[in-house]
SEGU-85138 format. One line per 10 residues: their letters; for each residue x, y, z of N, C-alpha, C. Coordinates in nm, 2 decimals, always signed. Last residue first. Layout:
<pts>
A) X/Y/Z/X/Y/Z/X/Y/Z ~ ... .
</pts>
This chain:
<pts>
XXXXXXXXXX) +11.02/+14.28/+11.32/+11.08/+14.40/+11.46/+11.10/+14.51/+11.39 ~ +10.97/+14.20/+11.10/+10.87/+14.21/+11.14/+10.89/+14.28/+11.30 ~ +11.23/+14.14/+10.98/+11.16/+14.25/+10.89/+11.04/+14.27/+11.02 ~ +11.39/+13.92/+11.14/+11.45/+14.04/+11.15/+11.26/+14.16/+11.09 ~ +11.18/+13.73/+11.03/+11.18/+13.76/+11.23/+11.21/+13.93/+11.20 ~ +11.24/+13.67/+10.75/+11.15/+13.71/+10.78/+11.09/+13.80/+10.95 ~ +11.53/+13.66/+10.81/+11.45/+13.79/+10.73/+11.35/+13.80/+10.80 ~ +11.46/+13.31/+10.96/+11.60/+13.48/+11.05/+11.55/+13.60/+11.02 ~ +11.37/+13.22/+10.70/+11.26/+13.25/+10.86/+11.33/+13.37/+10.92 ~ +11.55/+13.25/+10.53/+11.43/+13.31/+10.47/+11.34/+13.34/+10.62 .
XXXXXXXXXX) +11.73/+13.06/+10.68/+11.77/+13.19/+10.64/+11.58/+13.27/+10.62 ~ +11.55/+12.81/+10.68/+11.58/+12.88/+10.82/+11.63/+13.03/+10.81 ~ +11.55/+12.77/+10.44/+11.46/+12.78/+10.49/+11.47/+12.86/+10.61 ~ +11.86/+12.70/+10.39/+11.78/+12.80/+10.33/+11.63/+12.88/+10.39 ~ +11.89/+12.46/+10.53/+11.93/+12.62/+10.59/+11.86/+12.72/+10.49 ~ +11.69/+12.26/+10.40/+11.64/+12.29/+10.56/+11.73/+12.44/+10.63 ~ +11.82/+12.26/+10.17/+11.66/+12.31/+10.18/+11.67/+12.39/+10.32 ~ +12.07/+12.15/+10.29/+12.08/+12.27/+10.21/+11.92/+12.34/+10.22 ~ +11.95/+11.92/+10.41/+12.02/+11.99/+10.46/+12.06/+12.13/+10.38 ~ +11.82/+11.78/+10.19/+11.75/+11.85/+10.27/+11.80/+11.92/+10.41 .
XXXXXXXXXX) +12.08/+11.70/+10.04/+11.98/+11.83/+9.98/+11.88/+11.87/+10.11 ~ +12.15/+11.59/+10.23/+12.28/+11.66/+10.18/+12.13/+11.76/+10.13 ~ +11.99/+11.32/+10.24/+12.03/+11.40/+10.35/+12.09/+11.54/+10.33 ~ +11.98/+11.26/+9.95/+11.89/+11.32/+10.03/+11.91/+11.42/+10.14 ~ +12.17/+11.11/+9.76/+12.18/+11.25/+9.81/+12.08/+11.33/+9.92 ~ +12.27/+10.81/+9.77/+12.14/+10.86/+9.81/+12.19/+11.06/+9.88 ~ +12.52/+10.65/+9.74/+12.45/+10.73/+9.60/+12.39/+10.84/+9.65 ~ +12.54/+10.49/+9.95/+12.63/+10.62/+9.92/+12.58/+10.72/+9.81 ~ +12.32/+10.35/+9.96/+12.32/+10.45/+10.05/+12.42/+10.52/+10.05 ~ +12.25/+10.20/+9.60/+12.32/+10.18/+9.74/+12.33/+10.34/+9.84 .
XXXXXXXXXX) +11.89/+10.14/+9.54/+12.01/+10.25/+9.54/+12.11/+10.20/+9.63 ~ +11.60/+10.04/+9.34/+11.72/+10.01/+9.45/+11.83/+10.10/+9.40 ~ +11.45/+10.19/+9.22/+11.39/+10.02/+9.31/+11.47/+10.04/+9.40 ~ +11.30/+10.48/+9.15/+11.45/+10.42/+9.21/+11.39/+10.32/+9.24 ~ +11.07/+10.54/+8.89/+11.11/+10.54/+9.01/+11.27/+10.43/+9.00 ~ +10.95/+10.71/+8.68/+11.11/+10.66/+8.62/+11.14/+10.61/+8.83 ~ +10.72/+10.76/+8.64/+10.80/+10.85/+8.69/+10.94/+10.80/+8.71 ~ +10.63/+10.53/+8.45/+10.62/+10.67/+8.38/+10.69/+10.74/+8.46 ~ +10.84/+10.22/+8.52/+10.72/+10.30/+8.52/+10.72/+10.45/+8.50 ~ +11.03/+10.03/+8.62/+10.97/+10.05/+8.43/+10.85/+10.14/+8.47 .
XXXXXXXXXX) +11.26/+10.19/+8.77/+11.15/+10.12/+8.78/+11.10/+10.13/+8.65 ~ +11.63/+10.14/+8.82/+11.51/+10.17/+8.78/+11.38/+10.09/+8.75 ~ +11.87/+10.08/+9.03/+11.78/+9.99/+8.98/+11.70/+10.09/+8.90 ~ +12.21/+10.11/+9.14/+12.08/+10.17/+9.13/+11.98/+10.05/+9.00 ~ +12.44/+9.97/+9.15/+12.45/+10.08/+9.21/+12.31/+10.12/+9.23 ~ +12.46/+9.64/+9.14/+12.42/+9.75/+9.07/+12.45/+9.86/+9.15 ~ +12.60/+9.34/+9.20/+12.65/+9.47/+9.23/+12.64/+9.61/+9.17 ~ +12.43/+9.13/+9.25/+12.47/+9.18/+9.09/+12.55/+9.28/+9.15 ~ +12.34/+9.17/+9.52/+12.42/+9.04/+9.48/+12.49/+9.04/+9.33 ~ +12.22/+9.41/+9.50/+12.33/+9.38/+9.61/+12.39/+9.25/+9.56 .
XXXXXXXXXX) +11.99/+9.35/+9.34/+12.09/+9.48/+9.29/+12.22/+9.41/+9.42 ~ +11.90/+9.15/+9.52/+11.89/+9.09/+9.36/+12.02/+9.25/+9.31 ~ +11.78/+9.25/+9.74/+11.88/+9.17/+9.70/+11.94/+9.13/+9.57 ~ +11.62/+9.46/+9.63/+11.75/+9.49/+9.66/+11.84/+9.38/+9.72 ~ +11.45/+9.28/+9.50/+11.50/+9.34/+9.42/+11.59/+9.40/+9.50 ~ +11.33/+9.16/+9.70/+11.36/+9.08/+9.60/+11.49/+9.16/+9.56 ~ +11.18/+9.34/+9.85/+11.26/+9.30/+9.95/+11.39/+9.24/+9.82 ~ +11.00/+9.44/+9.68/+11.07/+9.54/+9.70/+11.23/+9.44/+9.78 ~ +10.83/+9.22/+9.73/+10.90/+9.27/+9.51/+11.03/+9.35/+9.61 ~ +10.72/+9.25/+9.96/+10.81/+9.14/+9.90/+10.90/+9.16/+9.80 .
XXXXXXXXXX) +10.57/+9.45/+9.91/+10.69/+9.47/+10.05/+10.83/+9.36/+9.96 ~ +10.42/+9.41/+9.72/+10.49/+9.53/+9.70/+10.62/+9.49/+9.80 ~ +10.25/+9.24/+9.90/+10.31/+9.19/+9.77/+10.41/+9.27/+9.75 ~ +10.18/+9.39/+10.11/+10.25/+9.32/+10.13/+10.30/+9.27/+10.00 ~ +10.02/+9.57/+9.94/+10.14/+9.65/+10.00/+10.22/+9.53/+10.07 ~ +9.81/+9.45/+9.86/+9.90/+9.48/+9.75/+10.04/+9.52/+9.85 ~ +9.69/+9.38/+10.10/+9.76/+9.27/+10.05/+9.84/+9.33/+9.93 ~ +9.61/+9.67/+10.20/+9.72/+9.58/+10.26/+9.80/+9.46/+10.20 ~ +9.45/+9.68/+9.99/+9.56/+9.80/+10.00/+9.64/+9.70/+10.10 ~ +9.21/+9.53/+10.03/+9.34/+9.52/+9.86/+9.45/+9.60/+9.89 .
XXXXXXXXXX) +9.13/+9.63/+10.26/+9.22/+9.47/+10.25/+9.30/+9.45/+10.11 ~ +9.02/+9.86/+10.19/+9.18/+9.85/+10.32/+9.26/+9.73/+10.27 ~ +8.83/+9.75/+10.04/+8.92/+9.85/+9.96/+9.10/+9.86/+10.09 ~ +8.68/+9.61/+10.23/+8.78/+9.51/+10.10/+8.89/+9.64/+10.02 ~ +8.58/+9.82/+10.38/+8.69/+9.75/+10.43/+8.78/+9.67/+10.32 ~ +8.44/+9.93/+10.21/+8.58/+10.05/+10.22/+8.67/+9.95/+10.28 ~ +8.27/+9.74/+10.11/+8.32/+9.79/+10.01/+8.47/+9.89/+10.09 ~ +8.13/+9.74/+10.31/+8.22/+9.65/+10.31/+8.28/+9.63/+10.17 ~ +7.99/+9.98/+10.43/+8.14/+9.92/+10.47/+8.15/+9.85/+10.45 ~ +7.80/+9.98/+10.21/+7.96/+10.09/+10.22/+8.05/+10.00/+10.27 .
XXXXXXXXXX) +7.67/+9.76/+10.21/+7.76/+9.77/+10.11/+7.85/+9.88/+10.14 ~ +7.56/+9.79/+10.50/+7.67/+9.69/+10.46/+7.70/+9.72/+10.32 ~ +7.41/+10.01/+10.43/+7.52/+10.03/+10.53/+7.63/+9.91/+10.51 ~ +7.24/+9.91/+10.22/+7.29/+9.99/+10.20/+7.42/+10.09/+10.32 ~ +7.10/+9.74/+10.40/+7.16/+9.68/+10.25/+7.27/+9.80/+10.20 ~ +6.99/+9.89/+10.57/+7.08/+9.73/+10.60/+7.16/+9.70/+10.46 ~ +6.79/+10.04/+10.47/+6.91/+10.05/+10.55/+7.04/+9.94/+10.60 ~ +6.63/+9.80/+10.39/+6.69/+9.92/+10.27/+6.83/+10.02/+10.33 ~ +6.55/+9.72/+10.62/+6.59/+9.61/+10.51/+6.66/+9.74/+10.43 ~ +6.39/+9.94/+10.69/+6.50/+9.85/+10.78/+6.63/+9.82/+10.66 .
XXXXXXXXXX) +6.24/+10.01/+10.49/+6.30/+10.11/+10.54/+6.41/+10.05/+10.61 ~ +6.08/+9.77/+10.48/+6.14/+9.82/+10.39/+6.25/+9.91/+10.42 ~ +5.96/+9.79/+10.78/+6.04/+9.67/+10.73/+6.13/+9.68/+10.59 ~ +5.83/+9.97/+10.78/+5.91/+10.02/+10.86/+6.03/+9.91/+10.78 ~ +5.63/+9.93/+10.56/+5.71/+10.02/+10.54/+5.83/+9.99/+10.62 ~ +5.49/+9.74/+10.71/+5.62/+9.73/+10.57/+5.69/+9.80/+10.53 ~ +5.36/+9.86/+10.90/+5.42/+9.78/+10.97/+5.54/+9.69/+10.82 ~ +5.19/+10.05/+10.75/+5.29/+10.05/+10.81/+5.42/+9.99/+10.88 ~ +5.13/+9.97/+10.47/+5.20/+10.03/+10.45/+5.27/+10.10/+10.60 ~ +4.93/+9.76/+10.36/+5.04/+9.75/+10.47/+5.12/+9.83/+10.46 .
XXXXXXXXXX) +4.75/+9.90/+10.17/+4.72/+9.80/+10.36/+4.83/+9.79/+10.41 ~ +4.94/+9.98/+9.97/+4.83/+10.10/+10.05/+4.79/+10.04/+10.19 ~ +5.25/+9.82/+10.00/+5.09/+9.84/+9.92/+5.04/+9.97/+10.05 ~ +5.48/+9.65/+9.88/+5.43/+9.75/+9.95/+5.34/+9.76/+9.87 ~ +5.66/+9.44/+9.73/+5.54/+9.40/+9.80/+5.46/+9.51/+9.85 ~ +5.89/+9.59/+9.65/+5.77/+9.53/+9.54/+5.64/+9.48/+9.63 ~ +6.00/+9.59/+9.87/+5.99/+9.71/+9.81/+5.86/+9.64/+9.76 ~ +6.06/+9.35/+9.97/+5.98/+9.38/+10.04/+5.92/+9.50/+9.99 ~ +6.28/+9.26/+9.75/+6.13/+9.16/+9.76/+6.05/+9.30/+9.85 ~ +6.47/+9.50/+9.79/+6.35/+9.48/+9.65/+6.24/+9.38/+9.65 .
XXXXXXXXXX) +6.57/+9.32/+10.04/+6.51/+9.49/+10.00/+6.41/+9.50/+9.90 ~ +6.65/+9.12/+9.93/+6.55/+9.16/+10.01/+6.51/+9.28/+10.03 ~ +6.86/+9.21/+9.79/+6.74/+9.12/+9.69/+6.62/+9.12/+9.77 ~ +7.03/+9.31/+9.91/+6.94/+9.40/+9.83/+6.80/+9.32/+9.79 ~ +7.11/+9.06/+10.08/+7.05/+9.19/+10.14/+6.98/+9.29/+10.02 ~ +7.25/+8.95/+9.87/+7.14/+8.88/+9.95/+7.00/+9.01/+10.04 ~ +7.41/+9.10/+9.77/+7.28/+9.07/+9.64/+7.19/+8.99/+9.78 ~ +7.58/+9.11/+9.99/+7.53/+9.22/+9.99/+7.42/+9.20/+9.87 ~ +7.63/+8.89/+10.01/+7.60/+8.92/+10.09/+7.52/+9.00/+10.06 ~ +7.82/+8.87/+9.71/+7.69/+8.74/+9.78/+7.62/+8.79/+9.88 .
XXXXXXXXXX) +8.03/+9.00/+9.81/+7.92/+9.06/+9.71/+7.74/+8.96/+9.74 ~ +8.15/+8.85/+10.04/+8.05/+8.98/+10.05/+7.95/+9.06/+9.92 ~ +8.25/+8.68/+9.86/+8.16/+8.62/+9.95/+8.07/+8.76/+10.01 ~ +8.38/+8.76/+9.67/+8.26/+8.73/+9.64/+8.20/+8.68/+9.70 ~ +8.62/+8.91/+9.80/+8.48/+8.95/+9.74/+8.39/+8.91/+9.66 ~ +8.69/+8.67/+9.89/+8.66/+8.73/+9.97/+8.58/+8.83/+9.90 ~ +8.83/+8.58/+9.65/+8.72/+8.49/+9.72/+8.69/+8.57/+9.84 ~ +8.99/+8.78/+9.56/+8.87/+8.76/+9.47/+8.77/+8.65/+9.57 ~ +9.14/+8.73/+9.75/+9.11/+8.84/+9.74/+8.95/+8.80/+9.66 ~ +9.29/+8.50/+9.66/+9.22/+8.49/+9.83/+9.14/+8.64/+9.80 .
XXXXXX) +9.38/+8.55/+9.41/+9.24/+8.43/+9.46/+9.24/+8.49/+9.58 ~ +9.58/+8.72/+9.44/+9.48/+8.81/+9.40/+9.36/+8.66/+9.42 ~ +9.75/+8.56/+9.63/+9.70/+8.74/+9.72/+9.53/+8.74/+9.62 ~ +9.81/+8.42/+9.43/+9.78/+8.35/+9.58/+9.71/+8.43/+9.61 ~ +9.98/+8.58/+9.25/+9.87/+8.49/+9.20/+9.79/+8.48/+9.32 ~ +10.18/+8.66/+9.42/+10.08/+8.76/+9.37/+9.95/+8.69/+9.33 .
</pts>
């Protein structure tokens, strides 16, 4: 995790760098406008101010993908850990230290899922049959 969050942090500070590069020019060319050059600087402001402000979105949504991937590979790992770690202790179930009380690890007999979304899934189907029957 240590590893993920340096390579992370060095990657955004190579685009922050980028992006103070590109504003800083923007504001040099801003501060320079005047009533004489106001066309051939303007356009150059206008450029430069577009430039600064398209690379900070996207490179602000791409580092936001890249923290989402590197957290979700760290996450993949924790996760791979811990149901070895319940399989070799021989837990039945793991809890998460966090406010929704998540499952880490379960063994696949525990796991009621199939069973409840088979009960959901005829209920459902009952309520649709009414609903067909009521509307003939």
């Amino acid at each position: 995790m240590e590893e993920t969050t340096k390579q992370f942090e060095s990657e955004m500070k190579i685009i922050q760098s980028n992006i103070d590069t590109l504003r800083n020019r923007y504001l040099s060319l801003k501060g320079q406008s005047g009533a004489k050059n106001s066309g051939k600087l303007g356009y150059e402001i206008g450029k430069a101010e577009n430039e600064y402000f398209q690379y900070e979105k996207t490179a602000r949504e791409q580092m936001e993908r890249r923290r989402q991937n590197l957290l979700k590979g760290v996450l993949d790992k924790i996760n791979i850990r811990i149901q070895e770690y319940g399989k070799t202790k021989g837990y039945r179930m793991i809890f998460g230290a966090t406010t929704d009380g998540s499952i880490l690890y379960g063994i696949e007999q525990d796991d009621k899922t199939p069973e409840i979304l088979g009960i959901l899934n005829s209920e459902y189907e009952q309520e649709a049959g009414k609903k067909q029957k009521d509307l003939r």
